[in-house]
C-alpha positions in Angstrom: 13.2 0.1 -1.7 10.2 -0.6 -3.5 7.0 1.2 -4.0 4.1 0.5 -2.5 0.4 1.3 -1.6 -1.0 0.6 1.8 -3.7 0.5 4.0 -3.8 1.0 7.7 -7.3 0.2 9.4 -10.4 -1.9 10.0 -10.9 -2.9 6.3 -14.9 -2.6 6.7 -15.9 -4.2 3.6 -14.3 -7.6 5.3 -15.9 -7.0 8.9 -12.1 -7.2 10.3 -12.4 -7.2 14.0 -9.1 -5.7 14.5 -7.0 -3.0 12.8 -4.7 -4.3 9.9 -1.6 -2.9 7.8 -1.7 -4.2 4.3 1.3 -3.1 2.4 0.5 -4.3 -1.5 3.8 -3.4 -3.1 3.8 -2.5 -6.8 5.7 -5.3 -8.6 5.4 -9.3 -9.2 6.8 -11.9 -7.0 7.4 -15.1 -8.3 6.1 -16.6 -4.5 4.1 -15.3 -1.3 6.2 -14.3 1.4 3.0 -14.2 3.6 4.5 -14.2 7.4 7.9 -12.1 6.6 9.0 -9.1 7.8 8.8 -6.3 6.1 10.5 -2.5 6.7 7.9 0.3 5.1 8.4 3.9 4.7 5.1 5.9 4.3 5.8 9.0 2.7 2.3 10.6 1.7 -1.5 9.7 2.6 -4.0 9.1 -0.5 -7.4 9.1 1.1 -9.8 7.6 4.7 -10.5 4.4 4.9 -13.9 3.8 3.5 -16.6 1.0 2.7 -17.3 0.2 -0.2 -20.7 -1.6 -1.8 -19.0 -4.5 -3.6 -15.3 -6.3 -4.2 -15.4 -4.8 -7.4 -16.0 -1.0 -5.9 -13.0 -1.8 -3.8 -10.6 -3.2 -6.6 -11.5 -0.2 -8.5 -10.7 2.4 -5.6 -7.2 0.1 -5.1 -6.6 0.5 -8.5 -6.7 3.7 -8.6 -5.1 4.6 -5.5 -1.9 2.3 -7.0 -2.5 4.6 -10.1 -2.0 8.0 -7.7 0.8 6.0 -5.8 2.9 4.6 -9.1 2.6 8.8 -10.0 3.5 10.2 -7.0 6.2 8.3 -6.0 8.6 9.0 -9.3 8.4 12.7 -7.5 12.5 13.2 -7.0 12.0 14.4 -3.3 11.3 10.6 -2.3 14.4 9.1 -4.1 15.7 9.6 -0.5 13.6 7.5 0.9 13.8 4.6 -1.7 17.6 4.2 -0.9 18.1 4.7 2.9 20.0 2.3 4.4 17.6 0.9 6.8 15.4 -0.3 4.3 18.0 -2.2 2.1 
């Protein structure tokens, strides 16, 4: 599996009118897979969703929630997780 940081709600900042997952996973693609299905395996919770004054308030708290995230998830107890079969 690979790591990733998600969000899971209204996204106030962008008015959404219905609630959203957002999985941003924590490496390069070489193309958008926009539309594909994905399998996702939420292990912890970093922090509510929250509104935020600017884009560049938000990028900053996304930024720093991938910096918690990229931490967190070398922990060994969720090399489980990374591997099951279901997510493969």
């Amino acid at each position: 599996g690979m790591e990733m940081v998600m969000s899971i709600g209204w996204n106030p900042f962008f008015q959404n009118k219905q609630k959203t997952i957002e999985a941003h996973i924590l490496r390069e693609f070489a193309e958008d897979f926009y539309g594909a299905t994905l399998k996702l395996c939420v292990v912890g919770y970093i922090r509510a969703e929250a509104n935020f004054n600017s884009l560049d308030e938000l990028k900053q708290a996304i930024a720093n929630d991938i910096r918690i995230a990229s931490t967190a998830l070398k922990h060994p107890a969720f090399l489980p997780c990374k591997q099951h079969k279901l997510l493969s």
